[in-house]
Structure formats: structure tokens, C-alpha cells
N, CA, C and O atoms as a GROMACS GRO file, in nm:
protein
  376
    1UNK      N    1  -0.008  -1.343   0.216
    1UNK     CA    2  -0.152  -1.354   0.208
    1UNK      C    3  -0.204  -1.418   0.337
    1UNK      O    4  -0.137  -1.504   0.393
    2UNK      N    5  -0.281  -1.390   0.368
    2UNK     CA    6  -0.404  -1.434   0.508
    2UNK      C    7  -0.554  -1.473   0.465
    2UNK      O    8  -0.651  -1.411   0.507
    3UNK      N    9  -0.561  -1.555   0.397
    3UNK     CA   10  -0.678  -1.589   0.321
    3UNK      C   11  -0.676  -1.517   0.186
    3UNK      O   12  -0.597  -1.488   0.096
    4UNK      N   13  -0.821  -1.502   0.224
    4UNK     CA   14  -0.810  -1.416   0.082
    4UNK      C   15  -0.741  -1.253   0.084
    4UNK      O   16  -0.742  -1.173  -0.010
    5UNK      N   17  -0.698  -1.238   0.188
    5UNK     CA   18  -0.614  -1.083   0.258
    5UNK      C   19  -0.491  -1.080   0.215
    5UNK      O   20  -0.418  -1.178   0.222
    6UNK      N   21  -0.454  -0.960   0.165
    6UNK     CA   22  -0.300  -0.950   0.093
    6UNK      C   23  -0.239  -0.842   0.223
    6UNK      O   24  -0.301  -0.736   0.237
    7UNK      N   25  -0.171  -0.856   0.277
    7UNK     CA   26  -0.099  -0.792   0.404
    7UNK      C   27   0.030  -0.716   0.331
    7UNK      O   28   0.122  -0.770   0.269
    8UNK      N   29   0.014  -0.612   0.349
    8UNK     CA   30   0.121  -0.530   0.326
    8UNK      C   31   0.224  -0.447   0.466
    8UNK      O   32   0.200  -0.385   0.570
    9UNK      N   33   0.311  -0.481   0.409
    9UNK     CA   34   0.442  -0.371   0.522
    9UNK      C   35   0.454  -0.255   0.404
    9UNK      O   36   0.501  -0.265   0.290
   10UNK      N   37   0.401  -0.153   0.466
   10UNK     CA   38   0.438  -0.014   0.346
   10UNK      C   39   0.543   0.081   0.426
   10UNK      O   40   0.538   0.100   0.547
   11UNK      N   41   0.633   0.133   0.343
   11UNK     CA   42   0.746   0.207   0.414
   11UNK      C   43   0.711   0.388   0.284
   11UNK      O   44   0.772   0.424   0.183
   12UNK      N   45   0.596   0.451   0.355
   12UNK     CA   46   0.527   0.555   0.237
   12UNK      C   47   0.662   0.666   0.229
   12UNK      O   48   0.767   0.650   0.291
   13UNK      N   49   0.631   0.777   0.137
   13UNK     CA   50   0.691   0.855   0.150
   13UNK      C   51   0.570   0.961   0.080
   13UNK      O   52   0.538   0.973  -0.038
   14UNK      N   53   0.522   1.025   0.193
   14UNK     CA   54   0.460   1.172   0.123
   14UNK      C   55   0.514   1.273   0.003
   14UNK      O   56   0.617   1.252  -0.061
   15UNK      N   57   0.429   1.385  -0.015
   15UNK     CA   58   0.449   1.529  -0.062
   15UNK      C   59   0.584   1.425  -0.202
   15UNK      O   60   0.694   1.479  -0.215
   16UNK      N   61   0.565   1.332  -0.260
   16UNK     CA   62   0.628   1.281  -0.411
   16UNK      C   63   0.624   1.391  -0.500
   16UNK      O   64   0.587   1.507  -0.481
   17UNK      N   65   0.659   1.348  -0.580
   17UNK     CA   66   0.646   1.400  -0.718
   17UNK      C   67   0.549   1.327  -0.814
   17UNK      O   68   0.520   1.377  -0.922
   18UNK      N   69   0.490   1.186  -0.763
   18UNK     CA   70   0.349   1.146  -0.841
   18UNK      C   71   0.340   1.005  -0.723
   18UNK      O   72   0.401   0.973  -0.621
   19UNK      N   73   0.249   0.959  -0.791
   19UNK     CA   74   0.204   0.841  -0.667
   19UNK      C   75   0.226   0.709  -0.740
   19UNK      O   76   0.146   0.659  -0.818
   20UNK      N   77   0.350   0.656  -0.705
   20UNK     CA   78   0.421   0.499  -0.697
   20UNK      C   79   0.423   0.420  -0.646
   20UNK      O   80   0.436   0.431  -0.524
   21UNK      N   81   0.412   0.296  -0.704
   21UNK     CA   82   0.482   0.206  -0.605
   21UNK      C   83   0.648   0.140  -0.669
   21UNK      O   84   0.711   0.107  -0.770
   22UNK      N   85   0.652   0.151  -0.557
   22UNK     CA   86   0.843   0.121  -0.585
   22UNK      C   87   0.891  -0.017  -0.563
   22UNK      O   88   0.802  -0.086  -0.514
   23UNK      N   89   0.982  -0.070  -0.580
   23UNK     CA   90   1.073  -0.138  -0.476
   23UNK      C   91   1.074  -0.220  -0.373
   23UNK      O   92   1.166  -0.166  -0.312
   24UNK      N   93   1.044  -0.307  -0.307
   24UNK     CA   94   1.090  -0.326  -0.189
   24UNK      C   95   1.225  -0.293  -0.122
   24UNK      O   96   1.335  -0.282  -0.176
   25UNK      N   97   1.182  -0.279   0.035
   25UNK     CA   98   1.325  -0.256   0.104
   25UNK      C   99   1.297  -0.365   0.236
   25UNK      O  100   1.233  -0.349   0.339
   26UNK      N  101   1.356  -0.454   0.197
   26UNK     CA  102   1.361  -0.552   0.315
   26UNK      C  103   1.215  -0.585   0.288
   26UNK      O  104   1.173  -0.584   0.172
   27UNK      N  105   1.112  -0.621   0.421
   27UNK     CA  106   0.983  -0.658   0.457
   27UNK      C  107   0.913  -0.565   0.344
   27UNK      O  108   0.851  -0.612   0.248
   28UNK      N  109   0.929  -0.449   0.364
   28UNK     CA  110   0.853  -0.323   0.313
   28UNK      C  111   0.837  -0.310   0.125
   28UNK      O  112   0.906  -0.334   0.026
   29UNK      N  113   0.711  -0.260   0.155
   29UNK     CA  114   0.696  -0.193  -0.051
   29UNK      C  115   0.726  -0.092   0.015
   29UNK      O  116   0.728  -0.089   0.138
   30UNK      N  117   0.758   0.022  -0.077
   30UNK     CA  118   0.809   0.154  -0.102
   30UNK      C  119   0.688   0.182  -0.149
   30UNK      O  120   0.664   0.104  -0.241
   31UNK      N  121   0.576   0.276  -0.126
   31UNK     CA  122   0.467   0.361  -0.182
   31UNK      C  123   0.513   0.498  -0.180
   31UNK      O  124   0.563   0.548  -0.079
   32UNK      N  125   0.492   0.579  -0.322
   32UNK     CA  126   0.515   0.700  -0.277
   32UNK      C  127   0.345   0.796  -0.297
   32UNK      O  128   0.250   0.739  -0.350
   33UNK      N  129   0.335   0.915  -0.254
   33UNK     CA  130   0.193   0.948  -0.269
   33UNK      C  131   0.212   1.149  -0.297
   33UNK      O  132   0.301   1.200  -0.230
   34UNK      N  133   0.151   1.220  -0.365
   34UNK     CA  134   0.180   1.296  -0.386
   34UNK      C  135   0.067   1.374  -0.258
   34UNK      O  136   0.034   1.488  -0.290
   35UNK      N  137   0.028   1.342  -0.170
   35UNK     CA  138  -0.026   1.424  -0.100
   35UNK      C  139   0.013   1.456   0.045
   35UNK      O  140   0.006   1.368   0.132
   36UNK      N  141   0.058   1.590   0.074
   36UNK     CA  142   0.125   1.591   0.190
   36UNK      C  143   0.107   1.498   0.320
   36UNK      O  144   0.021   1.411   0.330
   37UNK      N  145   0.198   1.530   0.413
   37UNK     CA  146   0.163   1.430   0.568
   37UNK      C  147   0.079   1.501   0.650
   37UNK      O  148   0.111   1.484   0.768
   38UNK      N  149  -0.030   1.587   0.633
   38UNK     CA  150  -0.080   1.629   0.757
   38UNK      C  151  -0.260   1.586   0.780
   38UNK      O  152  -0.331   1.573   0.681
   39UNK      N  153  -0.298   1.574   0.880
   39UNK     CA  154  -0.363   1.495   0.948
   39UNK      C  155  -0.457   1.376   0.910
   39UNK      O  156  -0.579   1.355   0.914
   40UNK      N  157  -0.299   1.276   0.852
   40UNK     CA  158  -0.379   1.170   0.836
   40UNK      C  159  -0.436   1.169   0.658
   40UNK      O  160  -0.510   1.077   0.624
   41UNK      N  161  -0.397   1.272   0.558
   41UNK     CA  162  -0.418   1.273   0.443
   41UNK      C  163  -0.320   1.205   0.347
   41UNK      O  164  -0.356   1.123   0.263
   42UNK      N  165  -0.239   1.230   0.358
   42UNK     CA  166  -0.119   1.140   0.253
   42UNK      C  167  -0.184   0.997   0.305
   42UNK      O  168  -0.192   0.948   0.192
   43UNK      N  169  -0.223   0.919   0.370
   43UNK     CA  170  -0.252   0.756   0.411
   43UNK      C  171  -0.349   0.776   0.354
   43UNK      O  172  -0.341   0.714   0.248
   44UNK      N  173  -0.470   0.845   0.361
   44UNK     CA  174  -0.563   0.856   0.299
   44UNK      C  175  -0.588   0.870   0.104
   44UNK      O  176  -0.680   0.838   0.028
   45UNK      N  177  -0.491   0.914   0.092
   45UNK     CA  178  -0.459   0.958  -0.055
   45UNK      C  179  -0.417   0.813  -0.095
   45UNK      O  180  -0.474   0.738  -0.175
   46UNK      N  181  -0.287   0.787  -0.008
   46UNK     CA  182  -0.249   0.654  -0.019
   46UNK      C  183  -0.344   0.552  -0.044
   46UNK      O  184  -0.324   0.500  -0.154
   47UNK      N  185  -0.464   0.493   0.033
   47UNK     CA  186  -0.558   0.450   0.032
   47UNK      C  187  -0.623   0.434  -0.108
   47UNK      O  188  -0.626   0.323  -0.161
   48UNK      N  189  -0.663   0.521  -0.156
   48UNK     CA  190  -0.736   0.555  -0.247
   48UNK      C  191  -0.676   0.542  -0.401
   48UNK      O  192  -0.732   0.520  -0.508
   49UNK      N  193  -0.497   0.571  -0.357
   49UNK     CA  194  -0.459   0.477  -0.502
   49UNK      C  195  -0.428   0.381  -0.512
   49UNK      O  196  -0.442   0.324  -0.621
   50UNK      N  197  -0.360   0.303  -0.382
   50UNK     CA  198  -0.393   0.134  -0.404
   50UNK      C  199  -0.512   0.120  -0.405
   50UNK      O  200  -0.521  -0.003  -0.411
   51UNK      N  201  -0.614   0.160  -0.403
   51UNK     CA  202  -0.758   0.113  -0.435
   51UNK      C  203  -0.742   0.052  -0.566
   51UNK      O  204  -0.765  -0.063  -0.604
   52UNK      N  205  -0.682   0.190  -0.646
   52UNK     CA  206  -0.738   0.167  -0.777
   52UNK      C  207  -0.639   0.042  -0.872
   52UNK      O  208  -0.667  -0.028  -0.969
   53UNK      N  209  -0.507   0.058  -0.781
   53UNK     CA  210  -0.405  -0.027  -0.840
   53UNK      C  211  -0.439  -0.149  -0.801
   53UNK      O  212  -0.442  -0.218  -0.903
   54UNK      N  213  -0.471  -0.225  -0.686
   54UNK     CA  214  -0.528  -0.330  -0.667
   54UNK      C  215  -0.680  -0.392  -0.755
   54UNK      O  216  -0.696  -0.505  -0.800
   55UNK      N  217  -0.776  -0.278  -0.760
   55UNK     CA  218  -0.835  -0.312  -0.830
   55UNK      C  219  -1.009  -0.363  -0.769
   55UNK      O  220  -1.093  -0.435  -0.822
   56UNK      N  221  -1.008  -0.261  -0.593
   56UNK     CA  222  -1.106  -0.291  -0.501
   56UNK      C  223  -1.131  -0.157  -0.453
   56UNK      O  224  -1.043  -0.071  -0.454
   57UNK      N  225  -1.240  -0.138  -0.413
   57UNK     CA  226  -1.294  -0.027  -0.359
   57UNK      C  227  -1.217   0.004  -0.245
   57UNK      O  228  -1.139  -0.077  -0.195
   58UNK      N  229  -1.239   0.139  -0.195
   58UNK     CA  230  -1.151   0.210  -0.071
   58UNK      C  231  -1.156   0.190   0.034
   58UNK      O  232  -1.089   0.258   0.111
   59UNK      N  233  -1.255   0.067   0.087
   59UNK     CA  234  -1.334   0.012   0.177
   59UNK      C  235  -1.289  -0.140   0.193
   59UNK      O  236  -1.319  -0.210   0.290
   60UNK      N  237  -1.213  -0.180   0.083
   60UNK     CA  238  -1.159  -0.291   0.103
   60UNK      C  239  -1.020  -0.255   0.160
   60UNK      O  240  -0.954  -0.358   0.149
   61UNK      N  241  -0.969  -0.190   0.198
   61UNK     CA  242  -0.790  -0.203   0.273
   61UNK      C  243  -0.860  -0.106   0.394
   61UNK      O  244  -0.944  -0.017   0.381
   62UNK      N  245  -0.798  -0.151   0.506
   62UNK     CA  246  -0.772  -0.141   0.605
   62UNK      C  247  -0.658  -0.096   0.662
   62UNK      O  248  -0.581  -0.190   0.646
   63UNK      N  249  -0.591   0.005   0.727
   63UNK     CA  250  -0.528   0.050   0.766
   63UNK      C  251  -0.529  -0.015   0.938
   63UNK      O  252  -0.596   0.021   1.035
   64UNK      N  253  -0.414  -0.133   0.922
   64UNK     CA  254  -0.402  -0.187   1.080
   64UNK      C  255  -0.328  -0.044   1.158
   64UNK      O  256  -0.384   0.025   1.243
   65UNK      N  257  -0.186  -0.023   1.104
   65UNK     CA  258  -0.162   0.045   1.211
   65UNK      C  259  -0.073   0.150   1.121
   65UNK      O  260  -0.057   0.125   1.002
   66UNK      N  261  -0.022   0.256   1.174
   66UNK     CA  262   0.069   0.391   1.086
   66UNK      C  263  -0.008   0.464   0.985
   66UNK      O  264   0.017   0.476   0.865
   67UNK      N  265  -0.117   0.516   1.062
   67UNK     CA  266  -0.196   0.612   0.988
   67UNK      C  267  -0.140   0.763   0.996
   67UNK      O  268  -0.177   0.855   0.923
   68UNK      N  269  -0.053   0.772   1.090
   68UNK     CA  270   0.007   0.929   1.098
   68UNK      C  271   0.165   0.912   1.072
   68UNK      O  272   0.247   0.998   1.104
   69UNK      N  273   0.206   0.746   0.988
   69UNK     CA  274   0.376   0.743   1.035
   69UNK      C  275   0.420   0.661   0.886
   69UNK      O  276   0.332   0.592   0.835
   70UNK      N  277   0.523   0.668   0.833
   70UNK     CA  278   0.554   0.645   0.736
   70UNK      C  279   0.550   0.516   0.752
   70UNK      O  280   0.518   0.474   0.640
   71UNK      N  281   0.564   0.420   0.828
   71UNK     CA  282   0.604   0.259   0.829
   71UNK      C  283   0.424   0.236   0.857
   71UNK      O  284   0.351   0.292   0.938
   72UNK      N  285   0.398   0.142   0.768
   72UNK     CA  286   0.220   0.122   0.806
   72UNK      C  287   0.217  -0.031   0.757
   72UNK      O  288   0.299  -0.098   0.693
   73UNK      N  289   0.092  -0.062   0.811
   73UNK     CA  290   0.043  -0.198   0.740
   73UNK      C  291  -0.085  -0.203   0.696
   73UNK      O  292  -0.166  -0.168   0.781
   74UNK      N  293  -0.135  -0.238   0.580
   74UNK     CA  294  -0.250  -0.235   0.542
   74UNK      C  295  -0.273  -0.379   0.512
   74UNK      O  296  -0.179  -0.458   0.508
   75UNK      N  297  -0.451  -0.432   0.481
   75UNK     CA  298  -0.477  -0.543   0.466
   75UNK      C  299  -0.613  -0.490   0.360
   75UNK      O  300  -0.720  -0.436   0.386
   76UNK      N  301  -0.549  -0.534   0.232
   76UNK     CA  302  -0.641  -0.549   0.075
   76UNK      C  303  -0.738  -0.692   0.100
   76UNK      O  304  -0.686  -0.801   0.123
   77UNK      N  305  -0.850  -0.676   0.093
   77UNK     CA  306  -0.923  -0.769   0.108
   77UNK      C  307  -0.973  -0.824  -0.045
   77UNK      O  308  -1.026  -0.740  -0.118
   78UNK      N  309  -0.960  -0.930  -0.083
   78UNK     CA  310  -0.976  -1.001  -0.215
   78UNK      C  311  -0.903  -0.903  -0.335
   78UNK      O  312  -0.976  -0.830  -0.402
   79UNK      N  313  -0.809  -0.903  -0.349
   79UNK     CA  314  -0.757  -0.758  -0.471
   79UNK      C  315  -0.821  -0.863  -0.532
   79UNK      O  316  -0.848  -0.980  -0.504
   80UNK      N  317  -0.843  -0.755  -0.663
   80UNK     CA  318  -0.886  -0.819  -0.789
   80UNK      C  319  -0.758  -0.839  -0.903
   80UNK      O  320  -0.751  -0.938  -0.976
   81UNK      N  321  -0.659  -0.726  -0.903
   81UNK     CA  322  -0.480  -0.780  -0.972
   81UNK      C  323  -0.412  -0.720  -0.849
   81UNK      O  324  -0.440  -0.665  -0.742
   82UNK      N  325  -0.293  -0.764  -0.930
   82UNK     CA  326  -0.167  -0.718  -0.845
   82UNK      C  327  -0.078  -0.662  -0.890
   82UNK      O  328  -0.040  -0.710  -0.996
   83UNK      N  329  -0.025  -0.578  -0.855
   83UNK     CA  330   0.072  -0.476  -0.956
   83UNK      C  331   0.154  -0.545  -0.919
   83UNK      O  332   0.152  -0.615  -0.818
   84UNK      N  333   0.301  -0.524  -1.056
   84UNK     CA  334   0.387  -0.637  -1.082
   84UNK      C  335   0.515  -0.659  -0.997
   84UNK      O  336   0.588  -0.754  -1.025
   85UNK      N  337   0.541  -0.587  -0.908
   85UNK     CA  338   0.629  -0.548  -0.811
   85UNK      C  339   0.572  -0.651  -0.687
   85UNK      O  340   0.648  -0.686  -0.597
   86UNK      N  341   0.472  -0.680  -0.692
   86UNK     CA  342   0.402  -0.710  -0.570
   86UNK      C  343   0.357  -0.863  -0.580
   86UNK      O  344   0.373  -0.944  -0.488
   87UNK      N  345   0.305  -0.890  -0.691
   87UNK     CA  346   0.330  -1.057  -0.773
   87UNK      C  347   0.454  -1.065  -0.762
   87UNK      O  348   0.484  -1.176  -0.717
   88UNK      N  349   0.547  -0.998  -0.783
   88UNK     CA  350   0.706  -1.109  -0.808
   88UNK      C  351   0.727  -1.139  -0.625
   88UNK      O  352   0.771  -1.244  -0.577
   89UNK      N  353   0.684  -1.026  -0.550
   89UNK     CA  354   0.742  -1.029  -0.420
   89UNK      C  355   0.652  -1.183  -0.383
   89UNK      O  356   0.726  -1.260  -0.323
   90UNK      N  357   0.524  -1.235  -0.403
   90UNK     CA  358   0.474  -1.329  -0.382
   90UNK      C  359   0.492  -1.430  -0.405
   90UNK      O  360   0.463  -1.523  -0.329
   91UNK      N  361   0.559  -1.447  -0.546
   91UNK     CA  362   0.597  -1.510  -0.621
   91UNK      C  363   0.746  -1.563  -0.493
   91UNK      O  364   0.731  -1.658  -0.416
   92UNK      N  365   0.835  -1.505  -0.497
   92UNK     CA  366   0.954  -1.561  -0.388
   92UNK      C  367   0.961  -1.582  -0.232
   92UNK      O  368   1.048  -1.621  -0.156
   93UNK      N  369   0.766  -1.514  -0.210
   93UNK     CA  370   0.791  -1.553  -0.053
   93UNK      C  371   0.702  -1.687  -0.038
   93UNK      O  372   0.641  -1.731   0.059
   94UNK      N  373   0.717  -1.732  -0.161
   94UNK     CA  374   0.590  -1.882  -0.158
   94UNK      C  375   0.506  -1.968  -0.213
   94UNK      O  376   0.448  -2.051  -0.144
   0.00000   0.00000   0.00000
């Protein structure tokens, strides 16, 4: 967290079979997204369902950097919950 900012390391994986969140691997959540990689739409898709899983409009995360690349970082501004994968990871970094 960075204030009220939840900082994510996302390690995505496009073109899924439904849209997850997984796992961590090391630093990284595992997101998966069922919408292909081309220009910039799977991040976008991406976007739009941590919206809803966090629990903030699509306008609250920010895409710092890996908008065309599977390794990205986003910044959720005030989530309203936290999906439970993502509380435990908080839970042990602090």
C-alpha cells in the first residue's frame, strides 16, 4: 500500500478461459483475462474486471507501466474490498 493506493505487480495472461485472479508468483498476482493481447485490449479488459473485483470505478487504477506486456503494475486508488488472495498477500507483507 502507498497511502490509500494498493500497488500491484501483475504477471497477466491473456485469451484465458475466464477472467481470474490466481496465485502469486514471487512479487507478482497472476491475473488471467479472457480477452485477447492485441492493441492494448486484454489490459483494458483487465482493467475493467479488477474494477469490479476491487470494488472502484475504471478510473480508479492506473496503469503505471505494461500496457502492451504481460508483467504490469497498476495502482487501485482507495479499493473499497479486497479479494482474498490479495488480503492474505497483505496480511504477510505487513
Amino acid at each position: 500500500m502507498d497511502g490509500d493506493t494498493l500497488v500491484l505487480n501483475i504477471l497477466g495472461t491473456p485469451s484465458a478461459g475466464k477472467d481470474a485472479i490466481g496465485k502469486p508468483k514471487g512479487a507478482q498476482l497472476r491475473v488471467s483475462v479472457t480477452a485477447a493481447p492485441v492493441a492494448g485490449r486484454a489490459t483494458e479488459h483487465m482493467v475493467r474486471f479488477l474494477a469490479e473485483e476491487f470494488g472502484v470505478e475504471t478510473n480508479a487504477i492506473a496503469v503505471e507501466f505494461g500496457r502492451f506486456n504481460i508483467n504490469k503494475q497498476l495502482r487501485i486508488t482507495a479499493p473499497k474490498r479486497l479479494p482474498p488472495v490479495v488480503a492474505k498477500a497483505l496480511v504477510k507483507s505487513g
